[in-house]
C-alpha positions in Angstrom: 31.1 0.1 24.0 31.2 -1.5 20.5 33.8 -4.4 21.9 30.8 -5.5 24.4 28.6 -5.7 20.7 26.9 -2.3 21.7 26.7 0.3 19.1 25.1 4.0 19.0 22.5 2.7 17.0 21.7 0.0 19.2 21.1 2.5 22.1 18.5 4.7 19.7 14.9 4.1 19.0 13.3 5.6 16.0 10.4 7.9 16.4 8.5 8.0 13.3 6.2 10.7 14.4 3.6 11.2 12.0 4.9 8.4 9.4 5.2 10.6 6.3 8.6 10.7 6.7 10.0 7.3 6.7 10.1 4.9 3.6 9.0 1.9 5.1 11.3 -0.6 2.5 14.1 2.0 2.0 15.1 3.6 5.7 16.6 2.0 8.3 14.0 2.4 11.3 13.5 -1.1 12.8 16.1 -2.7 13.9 19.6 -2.3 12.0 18.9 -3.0 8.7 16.3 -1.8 5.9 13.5 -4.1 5.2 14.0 -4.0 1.9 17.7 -5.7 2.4 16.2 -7.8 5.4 13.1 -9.3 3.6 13.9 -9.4 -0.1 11.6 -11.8 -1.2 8.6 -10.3 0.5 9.6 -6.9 -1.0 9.9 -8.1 -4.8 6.3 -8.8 -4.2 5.0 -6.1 -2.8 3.6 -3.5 -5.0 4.1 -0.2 -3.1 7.9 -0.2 -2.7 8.4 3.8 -2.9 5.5 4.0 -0.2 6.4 5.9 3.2 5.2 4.1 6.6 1.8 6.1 6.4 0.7 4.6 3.6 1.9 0.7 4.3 -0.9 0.4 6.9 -3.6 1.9 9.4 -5.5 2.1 12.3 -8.3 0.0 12.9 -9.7 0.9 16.2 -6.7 0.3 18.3 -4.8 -2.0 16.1 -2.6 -1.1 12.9 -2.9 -3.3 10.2 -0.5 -3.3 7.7 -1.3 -2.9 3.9 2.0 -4.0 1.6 -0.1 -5.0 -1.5 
């Protein structure tokens, strides 16, 4: 499979359950790379870099809105 370009990972999906669990800059859990490696600029501004993925955002009625201050 990997000569095609497909990889185990690439046939996953993350299920963060209840969001405690996964550090939203540090863990791998969208796409293949960690945010923090993906988006360094927006992540040497952002003030809660140890924060998990509960704690980066919330629900507002029936959207989440994310909260990276």
């Amino acid at each position: 499979m990997e000569e095609w370009g497909i990889t185990f990972e690439n046939c996953c999906e993350w299920r963060v359950g209840n969001r405690k669990d996964v550090h939203f800059w540090k863990d791998v859990w969208v796409g293949n790379e960690d945010l923090k490696s993906k988006f360094p600029r927006l992540y040497s501004l952002c003030g809660n870099k140890e924060g998990n993925l509960e704690s980066c955002g919330e629900w507002v009625n029936v959207s989440w809105e994310w909260k990276l201050a």
